[in-house]
PDB file as gemmi writes it, atoms N, CA and C in Angstrom:
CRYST1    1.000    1.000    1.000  90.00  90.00  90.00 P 1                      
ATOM      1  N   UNK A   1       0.821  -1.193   0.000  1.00  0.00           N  
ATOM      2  CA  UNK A   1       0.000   0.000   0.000  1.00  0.00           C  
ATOM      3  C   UNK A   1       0.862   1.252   0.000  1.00  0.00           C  
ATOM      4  N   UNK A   2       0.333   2.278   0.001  1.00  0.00           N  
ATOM      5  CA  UNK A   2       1.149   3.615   0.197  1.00  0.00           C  
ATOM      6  C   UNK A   2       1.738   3.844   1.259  1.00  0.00           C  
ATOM      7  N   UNK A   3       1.612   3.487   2.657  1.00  0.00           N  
ATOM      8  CA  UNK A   3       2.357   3.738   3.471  1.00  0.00           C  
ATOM      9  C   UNK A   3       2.268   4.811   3.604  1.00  0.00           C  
ATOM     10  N   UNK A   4       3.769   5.657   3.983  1.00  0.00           N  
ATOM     11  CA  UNK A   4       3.987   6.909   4.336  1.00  0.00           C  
ATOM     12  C   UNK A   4       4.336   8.061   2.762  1.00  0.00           C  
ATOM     13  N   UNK A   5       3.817   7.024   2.337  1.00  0.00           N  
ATOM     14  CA  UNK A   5       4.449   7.706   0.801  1.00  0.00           C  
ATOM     15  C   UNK A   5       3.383   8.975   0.263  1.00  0.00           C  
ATOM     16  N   UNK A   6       2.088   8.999   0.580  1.00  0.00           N  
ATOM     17  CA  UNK A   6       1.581  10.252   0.410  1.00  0.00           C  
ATOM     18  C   UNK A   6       2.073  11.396  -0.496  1.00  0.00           C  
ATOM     19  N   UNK A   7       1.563  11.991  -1.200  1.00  0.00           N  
ATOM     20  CA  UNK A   7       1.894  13.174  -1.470  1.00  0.00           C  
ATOM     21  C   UNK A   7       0.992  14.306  -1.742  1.00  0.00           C  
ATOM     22  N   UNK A   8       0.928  15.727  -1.429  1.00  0.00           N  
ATOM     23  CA  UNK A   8       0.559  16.552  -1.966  1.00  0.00           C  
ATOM     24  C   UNK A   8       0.050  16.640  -3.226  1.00  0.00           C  
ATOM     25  N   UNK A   9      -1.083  17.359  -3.677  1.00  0.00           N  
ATOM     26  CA  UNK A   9      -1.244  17.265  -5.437  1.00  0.00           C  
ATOM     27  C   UNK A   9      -1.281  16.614  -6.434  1.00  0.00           C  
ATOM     28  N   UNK A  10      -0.734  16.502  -7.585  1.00  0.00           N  
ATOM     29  CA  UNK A  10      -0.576  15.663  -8.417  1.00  0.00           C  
ATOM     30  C   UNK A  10       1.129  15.210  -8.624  1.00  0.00           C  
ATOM     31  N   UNK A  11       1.570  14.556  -7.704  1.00  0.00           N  
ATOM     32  CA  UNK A  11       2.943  13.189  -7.713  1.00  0.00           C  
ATOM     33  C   UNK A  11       3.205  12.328  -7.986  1.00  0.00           C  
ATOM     34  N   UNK A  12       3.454  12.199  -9.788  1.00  0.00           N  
ATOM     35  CA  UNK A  12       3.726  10.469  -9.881  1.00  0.00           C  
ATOM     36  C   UNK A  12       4.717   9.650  -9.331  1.00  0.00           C  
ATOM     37  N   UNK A  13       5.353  10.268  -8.788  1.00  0.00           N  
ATOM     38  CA  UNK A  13       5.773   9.459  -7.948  1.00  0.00           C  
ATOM     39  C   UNK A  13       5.494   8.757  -6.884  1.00  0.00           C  
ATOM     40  N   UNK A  14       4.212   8.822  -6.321  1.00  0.00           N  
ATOM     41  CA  UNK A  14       3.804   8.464  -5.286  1.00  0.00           C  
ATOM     42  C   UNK A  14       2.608   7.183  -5.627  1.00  0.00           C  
ATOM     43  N   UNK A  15       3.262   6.094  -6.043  1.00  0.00           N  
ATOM     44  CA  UNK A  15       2.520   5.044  -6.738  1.00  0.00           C  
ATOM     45  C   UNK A  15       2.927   3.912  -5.601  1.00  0.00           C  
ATOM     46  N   UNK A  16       2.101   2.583  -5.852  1.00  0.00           N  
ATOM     47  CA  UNK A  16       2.215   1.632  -5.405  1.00  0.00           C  
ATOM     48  C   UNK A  16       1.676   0.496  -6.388  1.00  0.00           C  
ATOM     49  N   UNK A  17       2.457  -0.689  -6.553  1.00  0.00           N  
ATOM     50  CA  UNK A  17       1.745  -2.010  -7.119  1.00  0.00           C  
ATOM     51  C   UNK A  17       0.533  -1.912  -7.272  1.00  0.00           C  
ATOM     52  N   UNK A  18      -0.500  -2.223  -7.985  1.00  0.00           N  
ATOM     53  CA  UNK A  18      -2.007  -2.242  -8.015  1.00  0.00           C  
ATOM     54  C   UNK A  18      -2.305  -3.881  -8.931  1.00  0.00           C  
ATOM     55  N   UNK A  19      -3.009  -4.146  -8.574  1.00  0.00           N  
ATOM     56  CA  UNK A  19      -3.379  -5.509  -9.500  1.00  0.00           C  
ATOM     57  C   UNK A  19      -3.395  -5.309 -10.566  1.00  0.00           C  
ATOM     58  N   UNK A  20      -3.286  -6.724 -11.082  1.00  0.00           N  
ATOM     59  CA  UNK A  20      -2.942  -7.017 -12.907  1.00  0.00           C  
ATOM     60  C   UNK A  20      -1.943  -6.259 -13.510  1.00  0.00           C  
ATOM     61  N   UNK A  21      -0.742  -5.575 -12.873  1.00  0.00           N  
ATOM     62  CA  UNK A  21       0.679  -5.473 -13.054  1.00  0.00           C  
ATOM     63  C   UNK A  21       0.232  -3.513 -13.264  1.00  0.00           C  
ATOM     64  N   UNK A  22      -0.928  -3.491 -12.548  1.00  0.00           N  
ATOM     65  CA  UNK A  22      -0.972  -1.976 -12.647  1.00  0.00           C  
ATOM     66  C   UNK A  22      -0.559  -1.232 -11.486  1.00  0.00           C  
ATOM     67  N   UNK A  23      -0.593   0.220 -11.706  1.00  0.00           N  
ATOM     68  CA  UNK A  23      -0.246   1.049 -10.375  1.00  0.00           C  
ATOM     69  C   UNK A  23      -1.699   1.888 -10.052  1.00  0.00           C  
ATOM     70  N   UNK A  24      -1.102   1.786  -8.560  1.00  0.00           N  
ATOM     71  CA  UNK A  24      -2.093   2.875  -7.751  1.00  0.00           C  
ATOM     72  C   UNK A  24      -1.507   4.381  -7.539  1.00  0.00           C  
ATOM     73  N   UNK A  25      -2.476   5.414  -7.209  1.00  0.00           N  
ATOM     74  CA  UNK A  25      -1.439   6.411  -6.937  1.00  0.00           C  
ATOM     75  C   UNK A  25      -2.043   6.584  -5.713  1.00  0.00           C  
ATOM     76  N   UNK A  26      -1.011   7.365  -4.735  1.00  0.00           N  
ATOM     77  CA  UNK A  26      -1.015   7.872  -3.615  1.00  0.00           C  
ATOM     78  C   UNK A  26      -1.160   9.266  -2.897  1.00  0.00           C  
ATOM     79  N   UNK A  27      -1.137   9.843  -4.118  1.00  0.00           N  
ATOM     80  CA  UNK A  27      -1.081  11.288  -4.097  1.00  0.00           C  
ATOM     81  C   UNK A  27      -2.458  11.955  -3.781  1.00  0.00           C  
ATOM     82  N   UNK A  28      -2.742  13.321  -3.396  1.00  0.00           N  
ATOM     83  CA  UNK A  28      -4.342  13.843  -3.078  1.00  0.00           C  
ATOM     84  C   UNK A  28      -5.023  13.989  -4.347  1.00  0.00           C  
ATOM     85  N   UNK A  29      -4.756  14.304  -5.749  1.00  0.00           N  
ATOM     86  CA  UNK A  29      -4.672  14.163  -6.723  1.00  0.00           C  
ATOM     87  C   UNK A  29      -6.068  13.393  -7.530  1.00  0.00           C  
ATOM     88  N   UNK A  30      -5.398  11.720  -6.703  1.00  0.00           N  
ATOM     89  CA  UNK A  30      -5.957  10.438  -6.929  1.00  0.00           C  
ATOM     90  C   UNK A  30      -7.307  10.516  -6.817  1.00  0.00           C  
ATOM     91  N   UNK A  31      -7.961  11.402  -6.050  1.00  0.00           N  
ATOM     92  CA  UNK A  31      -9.322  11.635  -5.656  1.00  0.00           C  
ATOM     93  C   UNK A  31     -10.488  12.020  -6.633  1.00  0.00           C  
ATOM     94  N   UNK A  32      -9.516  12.837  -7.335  1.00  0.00           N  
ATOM     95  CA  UNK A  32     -10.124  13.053  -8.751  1.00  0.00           C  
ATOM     96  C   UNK A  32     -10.119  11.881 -10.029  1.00  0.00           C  
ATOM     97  N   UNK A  33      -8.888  11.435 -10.206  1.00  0.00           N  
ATOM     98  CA  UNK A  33      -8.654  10.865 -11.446  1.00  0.00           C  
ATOM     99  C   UNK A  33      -9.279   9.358 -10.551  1.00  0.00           C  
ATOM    100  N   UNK A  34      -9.681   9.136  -9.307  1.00  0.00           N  
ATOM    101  CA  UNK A  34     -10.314   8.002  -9.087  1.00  0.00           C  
ATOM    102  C   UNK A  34      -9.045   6.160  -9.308  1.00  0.00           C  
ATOM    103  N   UNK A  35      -7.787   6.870  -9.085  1.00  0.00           N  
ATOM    104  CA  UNK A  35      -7.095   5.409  -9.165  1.00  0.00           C  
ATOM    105  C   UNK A  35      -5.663   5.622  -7.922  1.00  0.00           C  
ATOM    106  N   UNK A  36      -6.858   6.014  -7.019  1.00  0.00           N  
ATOM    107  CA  UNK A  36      -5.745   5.999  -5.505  1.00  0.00           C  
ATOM    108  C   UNK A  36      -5.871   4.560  -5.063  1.00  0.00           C  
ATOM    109  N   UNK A  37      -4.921   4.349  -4.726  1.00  0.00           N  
ATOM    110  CA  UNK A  37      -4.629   2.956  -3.489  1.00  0.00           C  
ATOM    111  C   UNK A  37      -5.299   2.879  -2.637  1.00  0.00           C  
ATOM    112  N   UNK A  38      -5.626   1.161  -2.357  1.00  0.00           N  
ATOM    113  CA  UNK A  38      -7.142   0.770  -1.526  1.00  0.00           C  
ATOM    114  C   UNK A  38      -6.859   1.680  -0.555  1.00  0.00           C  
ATOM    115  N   UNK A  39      -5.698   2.012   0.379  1.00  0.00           N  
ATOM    116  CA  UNK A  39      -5.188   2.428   1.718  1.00  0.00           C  
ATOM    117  C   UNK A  39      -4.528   4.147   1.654  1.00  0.00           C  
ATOM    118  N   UNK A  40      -5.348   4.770   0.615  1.00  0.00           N  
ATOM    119  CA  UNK A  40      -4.843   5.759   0.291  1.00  0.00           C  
ATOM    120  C   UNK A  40      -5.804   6.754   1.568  1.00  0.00           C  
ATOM    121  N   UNK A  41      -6.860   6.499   1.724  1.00  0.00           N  
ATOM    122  CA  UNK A  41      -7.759   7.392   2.721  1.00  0.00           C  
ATOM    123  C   UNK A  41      -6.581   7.329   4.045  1.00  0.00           C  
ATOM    124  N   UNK A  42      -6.765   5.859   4.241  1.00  0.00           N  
ATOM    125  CA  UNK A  42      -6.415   5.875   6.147  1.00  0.00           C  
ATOM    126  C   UNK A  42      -4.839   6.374   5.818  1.00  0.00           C  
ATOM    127  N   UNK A  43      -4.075   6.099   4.925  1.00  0.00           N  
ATOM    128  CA  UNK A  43      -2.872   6.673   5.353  1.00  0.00           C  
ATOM    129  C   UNK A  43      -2.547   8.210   5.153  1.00  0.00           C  
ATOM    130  N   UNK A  44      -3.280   8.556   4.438  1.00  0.00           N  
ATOM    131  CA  UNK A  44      -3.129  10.245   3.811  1.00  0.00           C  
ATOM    132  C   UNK A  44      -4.040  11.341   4.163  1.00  0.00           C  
ATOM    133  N   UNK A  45      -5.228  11.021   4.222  1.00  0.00           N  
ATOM    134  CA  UNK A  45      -6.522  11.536   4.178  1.00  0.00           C  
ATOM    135  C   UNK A  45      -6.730  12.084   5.742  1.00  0.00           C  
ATOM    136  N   UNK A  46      -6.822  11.045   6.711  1.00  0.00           N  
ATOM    137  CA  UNK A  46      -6.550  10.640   7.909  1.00  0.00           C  
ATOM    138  C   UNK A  46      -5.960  11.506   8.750  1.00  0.00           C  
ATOM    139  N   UNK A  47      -4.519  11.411   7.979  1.00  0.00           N  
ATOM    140  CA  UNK A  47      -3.489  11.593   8.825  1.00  0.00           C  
ATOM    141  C   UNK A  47      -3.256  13.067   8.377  1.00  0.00           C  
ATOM    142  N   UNK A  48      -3.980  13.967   7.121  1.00  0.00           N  
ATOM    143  CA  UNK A  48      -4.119  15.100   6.671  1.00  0.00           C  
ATOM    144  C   UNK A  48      -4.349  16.152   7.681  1.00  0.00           C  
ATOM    145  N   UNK A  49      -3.575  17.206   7.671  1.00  0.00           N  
ATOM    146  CA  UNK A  49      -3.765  18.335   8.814  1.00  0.00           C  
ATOM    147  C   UNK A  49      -3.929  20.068   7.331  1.00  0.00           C  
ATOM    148  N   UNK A  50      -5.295  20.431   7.713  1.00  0.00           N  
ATOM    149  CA  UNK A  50      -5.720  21.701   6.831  1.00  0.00           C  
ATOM    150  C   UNK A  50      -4.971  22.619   7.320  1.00  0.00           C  
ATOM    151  N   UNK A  51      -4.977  23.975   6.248  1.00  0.00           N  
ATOM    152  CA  UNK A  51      -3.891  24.882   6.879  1.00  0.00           C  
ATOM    153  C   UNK A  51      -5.402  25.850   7.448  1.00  0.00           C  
ATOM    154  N   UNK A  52      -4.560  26.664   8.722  1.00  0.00           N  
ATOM    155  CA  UNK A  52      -5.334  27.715   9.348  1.00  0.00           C  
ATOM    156  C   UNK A  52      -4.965  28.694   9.418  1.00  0.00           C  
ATOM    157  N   UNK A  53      -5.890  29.675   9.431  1.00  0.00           N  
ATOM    158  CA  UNK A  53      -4.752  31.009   9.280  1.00  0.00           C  
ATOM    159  C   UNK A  53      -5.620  31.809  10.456  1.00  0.00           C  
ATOM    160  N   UNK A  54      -5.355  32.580  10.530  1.00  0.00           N  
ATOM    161  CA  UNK A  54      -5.718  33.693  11.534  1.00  0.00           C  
ATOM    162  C   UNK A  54      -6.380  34.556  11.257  1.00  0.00           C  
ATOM    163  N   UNK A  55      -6.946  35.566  11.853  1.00  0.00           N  
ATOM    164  CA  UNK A  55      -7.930  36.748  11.355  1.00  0.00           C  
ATOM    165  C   UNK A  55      -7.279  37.685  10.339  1.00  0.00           C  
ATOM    166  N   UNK A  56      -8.232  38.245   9.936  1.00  0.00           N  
ATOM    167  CA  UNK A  56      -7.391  39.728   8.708  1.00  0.00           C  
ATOM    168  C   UNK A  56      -7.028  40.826   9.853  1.00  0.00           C  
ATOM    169  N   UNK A  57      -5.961  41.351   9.629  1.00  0.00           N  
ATOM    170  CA  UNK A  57      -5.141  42.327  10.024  1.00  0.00           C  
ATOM    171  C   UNK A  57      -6.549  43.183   9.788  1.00  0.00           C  
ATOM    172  N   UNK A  58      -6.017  44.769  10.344  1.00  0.00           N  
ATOM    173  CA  UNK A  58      -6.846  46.218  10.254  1.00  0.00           C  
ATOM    174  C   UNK A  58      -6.636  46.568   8.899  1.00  0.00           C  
ATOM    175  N   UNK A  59      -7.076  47.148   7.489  1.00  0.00           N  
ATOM    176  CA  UNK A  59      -6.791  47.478   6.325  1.00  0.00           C  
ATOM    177  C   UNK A  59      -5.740  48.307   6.631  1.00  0.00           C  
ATOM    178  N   UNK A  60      -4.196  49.107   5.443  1.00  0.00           N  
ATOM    179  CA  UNK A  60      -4.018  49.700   5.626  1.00  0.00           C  
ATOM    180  C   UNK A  60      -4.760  51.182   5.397  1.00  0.00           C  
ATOM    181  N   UNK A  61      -3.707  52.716   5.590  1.00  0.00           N  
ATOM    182  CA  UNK A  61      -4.268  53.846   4.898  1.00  0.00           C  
ATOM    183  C   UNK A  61      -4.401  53.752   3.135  1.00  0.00           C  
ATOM    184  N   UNK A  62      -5.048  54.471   2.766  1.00  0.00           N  
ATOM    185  CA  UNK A  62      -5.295  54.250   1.154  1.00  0.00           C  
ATOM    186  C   UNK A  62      -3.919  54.798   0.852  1.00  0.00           C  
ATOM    187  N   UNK A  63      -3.515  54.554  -0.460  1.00  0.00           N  
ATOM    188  CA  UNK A  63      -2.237  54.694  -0.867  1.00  0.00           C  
ATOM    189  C   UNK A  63      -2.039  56.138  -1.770  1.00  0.00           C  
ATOM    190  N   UNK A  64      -3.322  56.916  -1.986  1.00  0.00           N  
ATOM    191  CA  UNK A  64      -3.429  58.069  -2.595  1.00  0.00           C  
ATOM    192  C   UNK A  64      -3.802  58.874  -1.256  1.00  0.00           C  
ATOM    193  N   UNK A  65      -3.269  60.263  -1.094  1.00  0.00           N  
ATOM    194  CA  UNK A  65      -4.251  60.947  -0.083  1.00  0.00           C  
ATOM    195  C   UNK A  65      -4.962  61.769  -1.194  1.00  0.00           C  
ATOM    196  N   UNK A  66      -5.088  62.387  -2.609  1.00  0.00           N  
ATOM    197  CA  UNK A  66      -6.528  62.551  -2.958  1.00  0.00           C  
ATOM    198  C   UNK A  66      -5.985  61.564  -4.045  1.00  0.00           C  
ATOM    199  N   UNK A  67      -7.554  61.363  -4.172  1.00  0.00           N  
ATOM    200  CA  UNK A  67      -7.848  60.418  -5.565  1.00  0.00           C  
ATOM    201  C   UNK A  67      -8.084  58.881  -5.423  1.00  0.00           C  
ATOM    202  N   UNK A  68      -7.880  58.118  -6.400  1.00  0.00           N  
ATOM    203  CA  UNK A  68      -8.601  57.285  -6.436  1.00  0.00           C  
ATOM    204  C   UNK A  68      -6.454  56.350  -5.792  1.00  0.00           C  
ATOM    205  N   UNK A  69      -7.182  55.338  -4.607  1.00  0.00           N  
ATOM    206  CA  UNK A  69      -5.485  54.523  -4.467  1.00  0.00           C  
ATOM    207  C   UNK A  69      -5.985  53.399  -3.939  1.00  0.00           C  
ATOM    208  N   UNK A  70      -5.770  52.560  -3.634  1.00  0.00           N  
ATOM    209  CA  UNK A  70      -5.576  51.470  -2.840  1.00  0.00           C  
ATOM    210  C   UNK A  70      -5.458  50.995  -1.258  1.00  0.00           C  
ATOM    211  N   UNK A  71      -6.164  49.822  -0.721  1.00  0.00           N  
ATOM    212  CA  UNK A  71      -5.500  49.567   0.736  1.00  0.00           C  
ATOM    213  C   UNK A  71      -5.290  48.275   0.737  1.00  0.00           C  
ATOM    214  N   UNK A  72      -4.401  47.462   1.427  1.00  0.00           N  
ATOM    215  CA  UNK A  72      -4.805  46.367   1.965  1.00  0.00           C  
ATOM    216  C   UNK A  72      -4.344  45.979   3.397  1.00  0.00           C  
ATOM    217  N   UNK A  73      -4.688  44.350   3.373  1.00  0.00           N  
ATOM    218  CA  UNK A  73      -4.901  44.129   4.745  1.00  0.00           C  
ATOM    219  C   UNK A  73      -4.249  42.345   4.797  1.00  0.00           C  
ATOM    220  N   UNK A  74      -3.793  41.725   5.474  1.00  0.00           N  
ATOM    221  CA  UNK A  74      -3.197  40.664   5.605  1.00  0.00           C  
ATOM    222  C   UNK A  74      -3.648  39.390   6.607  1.00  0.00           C  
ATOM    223  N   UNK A  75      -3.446  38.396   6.572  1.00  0.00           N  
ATOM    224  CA  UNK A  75      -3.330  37.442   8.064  1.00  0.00           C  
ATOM    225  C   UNK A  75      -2.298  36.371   7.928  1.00  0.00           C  
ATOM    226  N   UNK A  76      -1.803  35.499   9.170  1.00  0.00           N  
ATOM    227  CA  UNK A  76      -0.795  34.577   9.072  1.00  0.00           C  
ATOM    228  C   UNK A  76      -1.255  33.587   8.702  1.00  0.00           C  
ATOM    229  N   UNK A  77      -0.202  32.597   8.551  1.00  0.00           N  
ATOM    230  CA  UNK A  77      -0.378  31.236   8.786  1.00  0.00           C  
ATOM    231  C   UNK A  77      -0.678  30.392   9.857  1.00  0.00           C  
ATOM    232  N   UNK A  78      -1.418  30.113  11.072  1.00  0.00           N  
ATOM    233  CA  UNK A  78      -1.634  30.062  12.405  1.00  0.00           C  
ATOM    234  C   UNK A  78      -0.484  28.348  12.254  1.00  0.00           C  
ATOM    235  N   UNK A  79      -1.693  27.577  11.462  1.00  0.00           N  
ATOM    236  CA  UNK A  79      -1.447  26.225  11.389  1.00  0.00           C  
ATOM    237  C   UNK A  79      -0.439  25.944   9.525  1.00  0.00           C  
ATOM    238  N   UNK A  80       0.658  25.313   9.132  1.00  0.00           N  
ATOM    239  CA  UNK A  80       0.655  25.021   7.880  1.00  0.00           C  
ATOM    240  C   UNK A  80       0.264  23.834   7.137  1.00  0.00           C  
ATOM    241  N   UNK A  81      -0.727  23.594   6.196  1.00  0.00           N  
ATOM    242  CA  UNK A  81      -0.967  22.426   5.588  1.00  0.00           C  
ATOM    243  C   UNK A  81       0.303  21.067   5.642  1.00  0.00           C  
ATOM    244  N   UNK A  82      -0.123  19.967   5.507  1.00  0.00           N  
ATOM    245  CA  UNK A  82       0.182  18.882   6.009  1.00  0.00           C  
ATOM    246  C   UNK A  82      -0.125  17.433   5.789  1.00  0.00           C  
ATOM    247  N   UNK A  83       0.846  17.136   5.224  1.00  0.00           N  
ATOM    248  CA  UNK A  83      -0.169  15.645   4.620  1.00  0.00           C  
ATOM    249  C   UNK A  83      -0.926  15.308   3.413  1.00  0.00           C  
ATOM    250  N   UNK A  84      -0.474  16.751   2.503  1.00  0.00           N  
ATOM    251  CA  UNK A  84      -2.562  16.347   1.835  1.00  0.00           C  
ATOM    252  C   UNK A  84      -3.363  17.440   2.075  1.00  0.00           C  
ATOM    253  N   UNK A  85      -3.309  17.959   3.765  1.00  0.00           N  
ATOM    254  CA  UNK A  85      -4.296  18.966   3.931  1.00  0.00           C  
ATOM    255  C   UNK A  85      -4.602  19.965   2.510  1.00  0.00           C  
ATOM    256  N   UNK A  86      -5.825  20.480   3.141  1.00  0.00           N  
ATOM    257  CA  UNK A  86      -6.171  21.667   2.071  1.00  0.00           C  
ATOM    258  C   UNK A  86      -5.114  22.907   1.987  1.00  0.00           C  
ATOM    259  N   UNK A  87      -4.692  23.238   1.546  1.00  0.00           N  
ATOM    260  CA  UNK A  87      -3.829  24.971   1.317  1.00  0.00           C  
ATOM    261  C   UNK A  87      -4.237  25.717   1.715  1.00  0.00           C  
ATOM    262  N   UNK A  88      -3.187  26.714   1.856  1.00  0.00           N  
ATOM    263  CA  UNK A  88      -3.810  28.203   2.271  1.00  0.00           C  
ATOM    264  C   UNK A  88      -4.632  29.084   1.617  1.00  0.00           C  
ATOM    265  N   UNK A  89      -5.568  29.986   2.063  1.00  0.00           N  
ATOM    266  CA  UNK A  89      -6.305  30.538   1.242  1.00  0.00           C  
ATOM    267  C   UNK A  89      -5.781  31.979   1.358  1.00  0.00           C  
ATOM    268  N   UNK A  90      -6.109  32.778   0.710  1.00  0.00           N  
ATOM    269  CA  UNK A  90      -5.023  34.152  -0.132  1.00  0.00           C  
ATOM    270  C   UNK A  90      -5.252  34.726   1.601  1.00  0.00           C  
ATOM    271  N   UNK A  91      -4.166  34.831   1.745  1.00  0.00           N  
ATOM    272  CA  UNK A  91      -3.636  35.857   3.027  1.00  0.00           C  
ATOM    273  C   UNK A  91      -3.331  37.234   2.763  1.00  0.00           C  
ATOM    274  N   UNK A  92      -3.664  37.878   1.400  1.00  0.00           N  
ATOM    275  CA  UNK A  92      -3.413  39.226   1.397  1.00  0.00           C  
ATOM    276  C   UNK A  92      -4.762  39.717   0.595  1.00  0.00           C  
ATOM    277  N   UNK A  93      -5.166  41.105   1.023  1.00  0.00           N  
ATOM    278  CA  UNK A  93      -6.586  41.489   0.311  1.00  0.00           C  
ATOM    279  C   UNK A  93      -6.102  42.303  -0.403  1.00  0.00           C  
ATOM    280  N   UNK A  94      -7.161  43.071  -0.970  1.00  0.00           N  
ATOM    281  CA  UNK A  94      -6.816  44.805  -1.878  1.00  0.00           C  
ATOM    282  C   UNK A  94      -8.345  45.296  -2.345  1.00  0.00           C  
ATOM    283  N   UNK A  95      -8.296  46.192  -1.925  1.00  0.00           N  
ATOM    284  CA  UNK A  95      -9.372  46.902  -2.363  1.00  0.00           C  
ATOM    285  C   UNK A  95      -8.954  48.049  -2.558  1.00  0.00           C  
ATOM    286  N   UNK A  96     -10.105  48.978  -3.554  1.00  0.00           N  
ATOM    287  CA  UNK A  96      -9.864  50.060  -3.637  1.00  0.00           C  
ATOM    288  C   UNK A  96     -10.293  51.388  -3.168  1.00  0.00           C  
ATOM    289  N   UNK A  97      -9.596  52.185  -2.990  1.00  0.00           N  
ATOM    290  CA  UNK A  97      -9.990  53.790  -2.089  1.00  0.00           C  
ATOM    291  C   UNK A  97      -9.806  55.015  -2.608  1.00  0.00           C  
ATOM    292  N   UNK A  98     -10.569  56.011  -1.902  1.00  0.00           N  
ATOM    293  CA  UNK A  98     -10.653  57.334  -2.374  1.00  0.00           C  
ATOM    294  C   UNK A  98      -9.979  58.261  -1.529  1.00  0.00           C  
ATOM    295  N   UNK A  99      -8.187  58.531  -1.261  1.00  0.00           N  
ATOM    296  CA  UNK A  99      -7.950  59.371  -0.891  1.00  0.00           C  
ATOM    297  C   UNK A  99      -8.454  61.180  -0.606  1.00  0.00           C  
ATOM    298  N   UNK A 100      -9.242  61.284   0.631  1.00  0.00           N  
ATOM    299  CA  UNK A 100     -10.231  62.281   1.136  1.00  0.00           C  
ATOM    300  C   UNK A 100      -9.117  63.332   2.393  1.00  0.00           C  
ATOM    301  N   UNK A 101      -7.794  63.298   2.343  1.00  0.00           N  
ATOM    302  CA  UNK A 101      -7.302  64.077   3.395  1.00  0.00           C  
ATOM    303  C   UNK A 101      -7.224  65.269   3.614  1.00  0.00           C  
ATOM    304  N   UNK A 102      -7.414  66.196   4.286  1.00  0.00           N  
ATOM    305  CA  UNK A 102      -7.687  67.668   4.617  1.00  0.00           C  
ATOM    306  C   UNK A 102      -6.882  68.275   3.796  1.00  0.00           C  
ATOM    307  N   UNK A 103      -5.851  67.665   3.100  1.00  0.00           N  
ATOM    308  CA  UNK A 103      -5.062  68.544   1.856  1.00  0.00           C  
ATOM    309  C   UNK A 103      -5.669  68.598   0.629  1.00  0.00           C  
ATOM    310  N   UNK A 104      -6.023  67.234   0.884  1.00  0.00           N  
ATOM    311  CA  UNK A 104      -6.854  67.500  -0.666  1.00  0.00           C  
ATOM    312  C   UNK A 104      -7.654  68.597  -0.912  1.00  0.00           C  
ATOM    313  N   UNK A 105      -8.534  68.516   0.324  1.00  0.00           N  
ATOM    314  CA  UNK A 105     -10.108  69.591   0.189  1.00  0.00           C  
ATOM    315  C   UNK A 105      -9.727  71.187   0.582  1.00  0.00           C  
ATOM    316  N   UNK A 106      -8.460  71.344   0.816  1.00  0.00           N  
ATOM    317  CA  UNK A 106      -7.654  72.582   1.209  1.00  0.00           C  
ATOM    318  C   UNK A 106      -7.198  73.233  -0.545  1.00  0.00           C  
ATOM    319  N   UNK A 107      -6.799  72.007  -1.280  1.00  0.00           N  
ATOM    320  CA  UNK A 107      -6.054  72.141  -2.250  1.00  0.00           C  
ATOM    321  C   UNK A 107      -7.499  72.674  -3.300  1.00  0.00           C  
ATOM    322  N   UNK A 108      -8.552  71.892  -3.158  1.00  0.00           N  
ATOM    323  CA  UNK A 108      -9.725  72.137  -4.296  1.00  0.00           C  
ATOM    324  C   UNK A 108     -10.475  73.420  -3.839  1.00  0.00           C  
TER     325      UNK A 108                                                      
END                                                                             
């Protein structure tokens, strides 16, 4: 069976013997294409740790003080994927802003 051989994604390398001189794969991959190893759940799946992240940071200031600029805002990695686990999901934002600072409205 796969053992500890697991892998992340799509790894051909991560095969094992399969009947009638075929291979299994071991990889998270396998889930899709449907030709993982009988023992691919309990050893990979199982033993899979998801990544966690932490709250979003405060946005920053917009990046224009007048006009049209940008902010964003961030969070960590609390926990890192593991095994298989699922990935991280985008840890950085962006949106966009309307620099409004007392210079501007001094200046117009």
């Amino acid at each position: 069976g796969c053992g500890r051989r697991c892998c992340p994604g799509r790894n051909n390398e991560c095969w094992a013997p399969g009947g009638g001189g075929s291979r299994c794969y071991c990889d998270t991959y396998c889930e899709r294409t449907r030709d993982c190893c009988a023992d691919q759940r309990a050893a990979c799946r199982q033993a899979a740790l998801d990544c966690v992240v932490g709250p979003w940071g405060p946005w920053s200031g917009c990046t224009s003080a007048c006009g049209v600029g940008s902010q964003a805002r961030g969070r960590h990695v609390a926990v890192p994927p593991r095994h298989g686990g699922q990935p991280c999901p985008d840890l950085k934002q962006r949106r966009g802003c309307l620099g409004d600072q007392l210079l501007c409205r001094t200046a117009k």
